[in-house]
N, C-alpha and C positions, 0 to 999 in steps of 0.2 A: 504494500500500500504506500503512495505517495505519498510526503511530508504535507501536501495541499491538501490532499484526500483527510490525513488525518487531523488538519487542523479546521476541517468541515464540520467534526464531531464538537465544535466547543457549545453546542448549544444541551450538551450535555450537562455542562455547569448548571442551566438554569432547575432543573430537578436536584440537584444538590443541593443550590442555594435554597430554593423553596422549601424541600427537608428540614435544611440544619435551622432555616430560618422556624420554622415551625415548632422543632422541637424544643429551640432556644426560647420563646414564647407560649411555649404549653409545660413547660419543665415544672416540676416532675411526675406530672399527669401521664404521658407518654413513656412508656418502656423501652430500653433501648433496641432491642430486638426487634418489637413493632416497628419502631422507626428504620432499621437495618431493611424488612420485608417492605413498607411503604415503598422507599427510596429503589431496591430491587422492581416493584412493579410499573415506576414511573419511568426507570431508565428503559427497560424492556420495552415501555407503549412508545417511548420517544426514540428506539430505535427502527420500532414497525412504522412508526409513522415518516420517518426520516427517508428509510429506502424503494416506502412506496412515492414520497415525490420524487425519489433520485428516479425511481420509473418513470413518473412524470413528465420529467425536466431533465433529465439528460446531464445535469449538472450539478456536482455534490454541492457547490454554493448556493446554487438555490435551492435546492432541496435543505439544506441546514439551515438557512432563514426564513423558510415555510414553516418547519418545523419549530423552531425560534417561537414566531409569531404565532401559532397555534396554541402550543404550549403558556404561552404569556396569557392569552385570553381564558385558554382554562384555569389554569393558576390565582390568576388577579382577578375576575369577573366578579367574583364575589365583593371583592371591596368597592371594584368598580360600582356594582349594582347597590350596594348599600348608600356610596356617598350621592348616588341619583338618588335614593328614597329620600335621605335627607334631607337635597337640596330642591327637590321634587314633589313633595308628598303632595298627596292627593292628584296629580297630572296622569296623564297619559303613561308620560315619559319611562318612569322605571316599568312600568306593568309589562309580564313577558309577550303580550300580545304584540307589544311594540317594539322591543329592545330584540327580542329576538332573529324576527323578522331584515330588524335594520343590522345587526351583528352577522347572519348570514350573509348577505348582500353585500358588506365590506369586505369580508373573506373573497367570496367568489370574486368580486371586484378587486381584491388587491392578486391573489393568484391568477386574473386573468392578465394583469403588467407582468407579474411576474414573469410569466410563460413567454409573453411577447414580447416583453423590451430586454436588452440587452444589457443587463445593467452591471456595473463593477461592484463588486460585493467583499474586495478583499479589507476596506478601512472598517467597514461595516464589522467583517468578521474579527479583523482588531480589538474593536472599540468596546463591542459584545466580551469579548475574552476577558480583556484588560477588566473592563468593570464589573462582569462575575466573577473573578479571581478577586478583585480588592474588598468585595461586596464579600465574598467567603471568605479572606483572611481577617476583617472589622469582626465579622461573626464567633473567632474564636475567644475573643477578651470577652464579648459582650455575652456568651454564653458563661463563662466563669464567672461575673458579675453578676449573673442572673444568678449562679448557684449558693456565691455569699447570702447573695438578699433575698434567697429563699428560706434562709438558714436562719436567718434572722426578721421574718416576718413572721404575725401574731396573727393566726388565721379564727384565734376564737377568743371567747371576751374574758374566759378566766384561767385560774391557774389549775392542776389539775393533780395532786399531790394521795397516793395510795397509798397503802401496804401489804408486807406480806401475810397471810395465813397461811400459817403453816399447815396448823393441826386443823384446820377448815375440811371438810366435806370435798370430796371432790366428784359429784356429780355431773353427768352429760349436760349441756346447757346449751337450748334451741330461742333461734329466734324468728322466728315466722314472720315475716309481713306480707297483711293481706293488701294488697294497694286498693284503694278507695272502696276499705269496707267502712260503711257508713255507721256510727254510733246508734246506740240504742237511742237517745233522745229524739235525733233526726229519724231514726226508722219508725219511730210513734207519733211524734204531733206531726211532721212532713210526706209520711208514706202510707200513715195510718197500717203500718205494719208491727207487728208484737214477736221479734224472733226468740220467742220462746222456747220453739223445742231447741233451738243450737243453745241458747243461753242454759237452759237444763243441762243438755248432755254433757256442756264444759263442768257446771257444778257438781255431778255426778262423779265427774273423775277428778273432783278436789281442785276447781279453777276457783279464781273470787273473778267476779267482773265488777271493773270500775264503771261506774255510771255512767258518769259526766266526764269522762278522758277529753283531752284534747291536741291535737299537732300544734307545733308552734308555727309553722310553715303551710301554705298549700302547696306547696309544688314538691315533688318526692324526691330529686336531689338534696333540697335543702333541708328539707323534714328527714330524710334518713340520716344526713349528713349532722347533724344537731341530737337526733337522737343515741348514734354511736359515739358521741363524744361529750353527749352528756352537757352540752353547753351550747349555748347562742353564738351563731355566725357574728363577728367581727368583718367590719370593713369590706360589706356589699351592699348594692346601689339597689338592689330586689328586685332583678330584672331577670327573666331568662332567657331574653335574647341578648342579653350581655354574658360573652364568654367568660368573661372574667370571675365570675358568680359564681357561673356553671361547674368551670374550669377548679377553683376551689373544693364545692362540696364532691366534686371526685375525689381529690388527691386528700382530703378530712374522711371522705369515706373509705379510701387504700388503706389511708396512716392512720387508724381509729384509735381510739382512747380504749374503747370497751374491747377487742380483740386483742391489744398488748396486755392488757389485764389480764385474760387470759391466757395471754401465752407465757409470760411471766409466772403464770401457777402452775403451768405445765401441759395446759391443754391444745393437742390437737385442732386448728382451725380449719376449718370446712367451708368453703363458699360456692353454694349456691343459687346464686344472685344475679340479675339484670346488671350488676356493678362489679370491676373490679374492687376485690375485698382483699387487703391481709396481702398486697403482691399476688395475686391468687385473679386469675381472668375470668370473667365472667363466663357462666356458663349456657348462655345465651346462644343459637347459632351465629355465626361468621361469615362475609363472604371470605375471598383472599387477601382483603385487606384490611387490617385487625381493626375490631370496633374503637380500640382506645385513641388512634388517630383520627378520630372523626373530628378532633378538636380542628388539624391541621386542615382536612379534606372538607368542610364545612365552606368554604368558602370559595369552592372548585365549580366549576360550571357544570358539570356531567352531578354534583352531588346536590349542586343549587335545584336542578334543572328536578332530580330523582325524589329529590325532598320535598318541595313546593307545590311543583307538579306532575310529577311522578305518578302518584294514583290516579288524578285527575285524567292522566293521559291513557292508563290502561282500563280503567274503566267505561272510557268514550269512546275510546277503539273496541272494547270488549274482550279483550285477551282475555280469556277464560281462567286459561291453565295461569298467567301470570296474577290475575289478581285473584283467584283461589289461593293462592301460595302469599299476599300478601293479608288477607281476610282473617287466615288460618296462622299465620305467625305466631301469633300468643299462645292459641289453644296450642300448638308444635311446643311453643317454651315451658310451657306450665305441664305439660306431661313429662316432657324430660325431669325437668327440676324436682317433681313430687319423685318420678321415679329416683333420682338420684340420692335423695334425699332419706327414700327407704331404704336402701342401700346403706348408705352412710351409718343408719339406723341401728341393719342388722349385726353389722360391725362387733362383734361383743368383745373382741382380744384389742388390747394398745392401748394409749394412753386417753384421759377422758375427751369430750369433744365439745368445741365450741362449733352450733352449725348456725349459717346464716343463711335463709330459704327465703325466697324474695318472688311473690305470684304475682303474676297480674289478672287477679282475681279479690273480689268480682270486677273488676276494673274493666271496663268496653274494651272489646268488643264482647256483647252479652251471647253464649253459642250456644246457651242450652236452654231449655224450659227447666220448670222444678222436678218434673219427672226425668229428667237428664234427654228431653226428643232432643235432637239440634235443630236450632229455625236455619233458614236458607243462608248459605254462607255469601250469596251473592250480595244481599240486601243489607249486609250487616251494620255498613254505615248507618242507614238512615234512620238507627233505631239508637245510638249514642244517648240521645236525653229521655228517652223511653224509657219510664220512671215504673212502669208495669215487670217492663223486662228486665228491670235493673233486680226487681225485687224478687221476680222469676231466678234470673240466672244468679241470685246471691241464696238463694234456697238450697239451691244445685251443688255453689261450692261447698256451702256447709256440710253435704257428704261429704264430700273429698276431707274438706278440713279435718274432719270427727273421726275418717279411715285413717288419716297420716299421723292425726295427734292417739290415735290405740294403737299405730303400728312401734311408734316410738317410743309409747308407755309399756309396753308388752318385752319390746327389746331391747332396754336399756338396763345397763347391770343395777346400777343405784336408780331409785325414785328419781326422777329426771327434774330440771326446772326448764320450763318451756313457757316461753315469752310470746303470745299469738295477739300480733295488735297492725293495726292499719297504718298507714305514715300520711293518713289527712281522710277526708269525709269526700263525703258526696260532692262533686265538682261541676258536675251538668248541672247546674242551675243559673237563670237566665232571670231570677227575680232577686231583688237587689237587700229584700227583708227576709233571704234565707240566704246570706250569704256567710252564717252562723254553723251550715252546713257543711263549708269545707275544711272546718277544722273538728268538727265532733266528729271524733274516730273510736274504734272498737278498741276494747281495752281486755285483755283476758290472758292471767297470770294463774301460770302451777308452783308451786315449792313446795318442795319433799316435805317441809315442818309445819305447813298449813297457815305459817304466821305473816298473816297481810296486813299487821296493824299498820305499818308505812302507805297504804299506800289509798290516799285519801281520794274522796272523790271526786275531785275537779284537778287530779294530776294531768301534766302534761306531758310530751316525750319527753325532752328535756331532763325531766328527771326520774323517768322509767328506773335504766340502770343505775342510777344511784340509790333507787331503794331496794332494789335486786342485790345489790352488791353489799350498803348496807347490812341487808337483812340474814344474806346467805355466808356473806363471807367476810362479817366482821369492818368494815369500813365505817366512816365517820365523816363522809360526803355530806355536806350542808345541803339543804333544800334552796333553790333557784326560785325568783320571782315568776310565776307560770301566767306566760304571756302569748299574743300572737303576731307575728310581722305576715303583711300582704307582700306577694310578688307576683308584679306583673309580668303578662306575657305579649307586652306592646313592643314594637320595634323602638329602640330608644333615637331618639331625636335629637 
């Protein structure tokens, strides 16, 4: 290969720099691996895409600044398209009915000069080098700097000071969250629903239920992220389309409070979850490109494009088999997880286990009646605030719940404590004086010793595990103000 030929390939750098810049910005959310496989799958599309212009065009410099240019669009679209929301909002202008249309049309427009004119491209290929090479050597300080003042920033509002029990119990210890099981309060005066038989069968097997529980958070990052660390987010704006937020109660929910505690006493950690937990990946499916870079890829045009209007698009077209496979996702996730979960369960040799099982249940999409029929997976959409079906397919899980909570109780060496509570309330709701709704969540605790004097009736997550930990294993964790912050999910401005 010619020295020309090989210095065609500099559009290579711009997948690097994108990477490293990405993970420098998402650190230490992103694992380094995943970012290894990321950076691996971008180089490979920008090599297919590289040699099918050299097909093209006949000529590796323009085929590498095809390729340049393609890549820059998918890469930055995203910002591009946000600083139009901004500076736009409400117009025509960012809506993809528009944007997209006129984004095609430049491409095809700039590759048809391309093809026909003649043009010198060697300063161009310079100029490109030169400043992805300077752009990636500024990256390697500015990554180290990021790692100081991560070391040194305060992601929650208190301080968080344990000890050891020796001679403590060392029991299996589960935590189940149901995502948007709705509180007894709100299932009675708002659904005119009475879940009696589930509330019996928990008190049967020696559960207490808190009445009046509450999330401190609606949105289930922030509400889990808060709950495993036994503390209030510090220093976010309560937005979730601010990465910044998001990007947090990830890396609060990896680096937990309540999982070093356990591991510290010597337990075995288990993650079962929609989240990476504990360094431990979610167990969620994947495609080839690991969920935890979504931080980076979030802002890609193929990801813009899959996220926004993604459904929209397969749904209109009708691809059967494709939006079956998107309808069915959860119901796919929440079979895995229970299974794995009893698994975990049956486990009776090693050391004891902290497990963290994470359903999106009864959370929409709603797929079963109370007799377990499924309604039509096509329509599932349209039935999201269908407050009928909510209370149908939450009857449903309560089988599941009651099969997993006797499969654990059955096979656990010691009386188990199992932690079975929701990380926010009812969230379809579109009337502004139940909005009281998305924070009464289902509250329902087991302990081997039966003793729930801690845990009073208008507890919040917040301070779930501090009276768990308290109660079980000797602690002297102060009780927290039990409060609630709103987050919004409006585009920030």
């Amino acid at each position: 290969m010619t020295c020309k030929r090989i210095k065609s390939f500099y559009f290579l750098l711009l997948p690097l720099f994108f990477v490293f810049n990405g993970y420098r910005q998402h650190y230490p959310v992103v694992p380094v691996m995943d970012i290894l496989q990321l950076l691996l799958v971008y180089t490979f599309a920008s090599l297919i895409i590289f040699f099918l212009l050299l097909w093209l065009f006949k000529k590796s410099g323009k085929a590498a600044f095809g390729t340049f240019i393609l890549l820059s669009v998918h890469f930055f679209f995203g910002s591009a398209h946000d600083f139009l929301r901004n500076i736009f909002t409400g117009s025509f202008i960012p809506r993809y009915s528009f944007i997209l249309p006129v984004l095609i049309l430049l491409i095809i427009f700039f590759f048809y000069l391309l093809k026909r004119k003649d043009w010198q491209l060697t300063r161009i290929s310079f100029y490109l080098t030169a400043l992805l090479t300077i752009l990636l050597v500024i990256e390697i300080p500015l990554l180290f700097f990021t790692i100081k003042k991560q070391q040194q920033k305060k992601l929650l509002s208190g301080n968080f000071n344990s000890s050891f029990c020796a001679d403590c119990p060392r029991p299996d210890v589960y935590l189940i969250v149901a995502d948007e099981y709705a509180g007894n309060e709100t299932l009675g005066k708002n659904f005119g629903f009475q879940n009696t038989s589930f509330i019996d069968a928990l008190q049967e097997r020696g559960f207490v239920i808190v009445q009046n529980s509450s999330s401190n958070y609606n949105s289930t990052p922030f509400s889990v992220a808060s709950l495993l660390n036994m503390d209030y987010l510090s220093d976010i704006k309560g937005n979730h389309r601010v990465k910044k937020d998001v990007q947090q109660c990830y890396e609060l929910i990896n680096e937990n409070r309540v999982a070093r505690f356990f591991k510290g006493h010597g337990y075995a950690i288990h993650n079962n979850s929609i989240f990476r937990f504990s360094q431990q990946a979610a167990v969620t499916d994947e495609t080839f490109i690991p969920s935890t870079t979504s931080f980076i890829t979030s802002q890609t045009l193929l990801n813009r494009i899959e996220e926004e209007l993604g459904y929209h698009l397969v749904h209109s077209l009708n691809l059967k088999k494709f939006l079956k496979k998107i309808n069915l996702k959860d119901l796919k996730n929440n079979e895995k997880i229970i299974s794995l979960t009893t698994e975990i369960a049956s486990q009776k040799k090693g050391r004891s286990k902290f497990v963290y099982t994470h359903l999106m249940m009864p959370h929409y999409p709603y797929y079963f009646n109370k007799e377990g029929l499924p309604y039509d997976w096509q329509n599932l959409e349209q039935y999201n605030a269908d407050r009928e079906r909510y209370i149908q397919y939450l009857q449903f899980c309560n089988t599941k719940f009651v099969g997993l909570i006797d499969h654990i109780i059955k096979n656990s060496p010691l009386p188990p404590i199992i932690v079975f509570i929701s990380d926010h309330g009812f969230r379809q709701t579109k009337n502004p004086s139940s909005i009281s709704e998305v924070y009464n969540n289902f509250n329902a605790v087991l302990l081997p010793d039966r003793n729930y004097a801690g845990f009073y009736s208008n507890i919040s997550l917040v301070n779930q595990f501090r009276v768990v930990l308290n109660t079980s294993f000797r602690q002297q964790f102060p009780m927290l103000k039990d409060s609630t912050v709103f987050i919004s999910n409006e585009y920030e401005k």
